[in-house]
N, C-alpha and C positions, 0 to 999 in steps of 0.2 A: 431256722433250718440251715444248716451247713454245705457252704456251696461243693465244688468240687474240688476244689485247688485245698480249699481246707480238711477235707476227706484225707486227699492224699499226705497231705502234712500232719495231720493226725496217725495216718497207718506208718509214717516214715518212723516216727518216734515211738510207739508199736512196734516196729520192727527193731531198733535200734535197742528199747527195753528186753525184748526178748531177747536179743544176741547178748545182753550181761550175765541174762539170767539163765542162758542155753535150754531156753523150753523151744527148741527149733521146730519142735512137730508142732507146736502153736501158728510158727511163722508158718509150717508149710500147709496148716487149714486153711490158710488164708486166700490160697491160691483156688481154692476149690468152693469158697463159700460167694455163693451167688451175687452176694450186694458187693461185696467186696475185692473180689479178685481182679476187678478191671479198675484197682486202684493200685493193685500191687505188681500184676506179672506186666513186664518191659519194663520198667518204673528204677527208681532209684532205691526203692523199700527191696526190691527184687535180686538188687546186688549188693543189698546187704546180707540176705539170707544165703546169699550163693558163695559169700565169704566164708561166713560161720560155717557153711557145708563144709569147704576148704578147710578152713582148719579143725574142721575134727574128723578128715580124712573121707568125707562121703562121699567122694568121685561119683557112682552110678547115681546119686540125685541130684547133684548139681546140673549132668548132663540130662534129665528125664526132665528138671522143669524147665532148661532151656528148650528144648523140644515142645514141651506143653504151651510154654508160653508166645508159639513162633510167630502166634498171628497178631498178636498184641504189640508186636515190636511196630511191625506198619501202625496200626492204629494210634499209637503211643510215640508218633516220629519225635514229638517235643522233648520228651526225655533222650533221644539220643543225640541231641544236638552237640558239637564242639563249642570251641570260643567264635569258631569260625564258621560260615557258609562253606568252605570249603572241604572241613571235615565233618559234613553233616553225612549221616548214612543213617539206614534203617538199622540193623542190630548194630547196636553199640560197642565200642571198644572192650570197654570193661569188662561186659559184659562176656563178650567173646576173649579175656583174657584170663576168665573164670574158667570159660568150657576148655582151652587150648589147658589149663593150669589139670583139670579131673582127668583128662584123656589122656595124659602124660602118666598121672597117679596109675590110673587103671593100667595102661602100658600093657596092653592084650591084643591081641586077633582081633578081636572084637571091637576095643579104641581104634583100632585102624579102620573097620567096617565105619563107623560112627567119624570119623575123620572124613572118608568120603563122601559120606551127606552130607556133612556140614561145607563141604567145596561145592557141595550142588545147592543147598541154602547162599552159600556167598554168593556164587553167579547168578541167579535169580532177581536176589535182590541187590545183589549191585553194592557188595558191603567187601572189606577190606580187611584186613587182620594186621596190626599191628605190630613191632618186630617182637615184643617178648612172647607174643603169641609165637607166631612162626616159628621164634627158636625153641617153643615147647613141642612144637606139633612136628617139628624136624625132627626132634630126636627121640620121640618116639618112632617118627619111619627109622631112623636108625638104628633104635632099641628091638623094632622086631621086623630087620630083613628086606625092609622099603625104601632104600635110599634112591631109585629111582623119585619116587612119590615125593621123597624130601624135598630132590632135588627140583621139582615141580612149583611146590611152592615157593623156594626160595627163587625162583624164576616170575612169579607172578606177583612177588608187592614189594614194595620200595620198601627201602631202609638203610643205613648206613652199609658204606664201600666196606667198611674193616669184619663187619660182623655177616656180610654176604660172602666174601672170600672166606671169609673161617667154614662156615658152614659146606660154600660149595666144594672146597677142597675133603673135607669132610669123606662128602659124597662119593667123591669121584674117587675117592680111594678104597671107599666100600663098591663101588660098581669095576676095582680095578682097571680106571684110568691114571696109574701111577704118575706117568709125565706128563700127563693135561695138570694133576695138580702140583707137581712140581712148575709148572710155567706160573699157574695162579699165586702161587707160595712168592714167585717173585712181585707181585704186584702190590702186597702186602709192604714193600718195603718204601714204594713211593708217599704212603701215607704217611703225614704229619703223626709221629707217635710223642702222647706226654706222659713224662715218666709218671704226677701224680694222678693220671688216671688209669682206671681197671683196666678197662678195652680200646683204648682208644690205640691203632695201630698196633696192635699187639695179636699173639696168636694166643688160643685157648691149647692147653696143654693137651686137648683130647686132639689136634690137630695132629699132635706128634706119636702118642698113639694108635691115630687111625694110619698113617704113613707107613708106621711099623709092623702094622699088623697086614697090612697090606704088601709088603715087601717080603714078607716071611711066604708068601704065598705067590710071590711071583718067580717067577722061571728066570729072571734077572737080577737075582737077592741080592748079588756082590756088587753089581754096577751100583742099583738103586739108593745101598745101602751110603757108599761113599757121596751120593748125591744127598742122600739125607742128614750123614755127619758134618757136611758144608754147608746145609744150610741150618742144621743145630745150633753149630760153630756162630754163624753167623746172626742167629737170632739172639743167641748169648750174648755176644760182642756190643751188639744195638740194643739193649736190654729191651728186646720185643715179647718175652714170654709173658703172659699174665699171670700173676699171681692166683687168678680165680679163673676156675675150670667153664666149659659151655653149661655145666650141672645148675652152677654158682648163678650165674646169668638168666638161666630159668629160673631159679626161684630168687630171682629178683635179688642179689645179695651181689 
């Protein structure tokens, strides 16, 4: 008889055969088949199948088996272990950088409703989101209207100085604090920037964007503008632009 650890390595490679062969409604009986689902939902077979959802665009089931499978993540603490005690948490990273990756897809009303559960899931159990997440689930608040909310999370978890200034100046020029994020835009420039890296002290070009768009709509265009040609100038000069957009950064590239 086949212990448990072997169950589960057995459905890994199940699940791994199936994502070749894209019989996904395979993997996803699996979640509902009584002997077996408490081998698969939290699990590492679980983020495999949440992958293959991802790439062939199934956002609402990625997010419906995260939901299905909420209780299993407690039970299942072992699978979401780091290298470290320190990044041990109940849902896993990955896992939540699946659901942050669908709710982006989706980019609805409704992604946002499902955005706020999942901040009432985080606080509950005491779980964290990693930065590619956040920067997914940022710009959806910014794709429909919620840069308040963005700016929320980007307030609540750690992650590098250069990719929280991108972000929060972002914000604040959707919520038309033009000179808060001009103040921020300067702090950007005390970072250590290297040229052969994407982001590192560097601005995402939607920074410049969001500046402009924001400036077209304030009552101090003329000022703002010459404020934002100097510091253009200036990001030139230090070649701080990146090459790859915030878009680029969420999908991982």
């Amino acid at each position: 008889m086949l212990s448990p650890n072997e169950i589960r390595g057995l459905i890994i490679q199940l699940t791994r055969l199936i994502y070749v062969l894209d019989f996904i409604e395979l993997a996803i009986d699996l979640y509902y088949d009584p002997d077996l689902s408490q081998f698969v939902s939290g699990s590492f077979a679980s983020l495999i199948v949440m992958n293959k959802l991802l790439s062939l665009k199934q956002y609402e089931k990625v997010v419906q088996l995260f939901e299905y499978q909420l209780d299993c993540y407690s039970k299942n603490i072992s699978f979401s272990n780091k290298a470290s005690e320190e990044f041990r948490q109940t849902l896993p990273f990955d896992h939540l950088d699946c659901v942050a990756e669908a709710l982006l897809g989706i980019n609805s009303a409704q992604a946002i409703e499902k955005l706020k559960f999942l901040n009432k899931i985080l606080n509950e159990t005491n779980s964290n989101l990693g930065r590619r997440a956040v920067a997914r689930l940022f710009l959806l608040c910014i794709n429909q209207n919620e840069p308040s909310l963005g700016l929320e999370l980007v307030h609540k978890y750690s992650f590098s100085i250069d990719l929280r200034l991108n972000l929060e100046i972002i914000a604040l020029c959707n919520l038309g604090k033009i000179s808060n994020a001009f103040v921020l835009s300067d702090e950007m420039f005390n970072i250590i920037s290297n040229e052969n890296q994407k982001y590192s002290g560097k601005f995402f070009p939607a920074v410049i964007r969001a500046f402009d768009e924001a400036i077209k709509n304030s009552d101090q265009e003329v000022a703002f503008s010459k404020k934002l040609e100097i510091l253009i100038d200036k990001i030139n000069k230090e070649k701080r632009l990146s090459k790859n957009d915030l878009i680029d950064y969420c999908s991982n590239n």
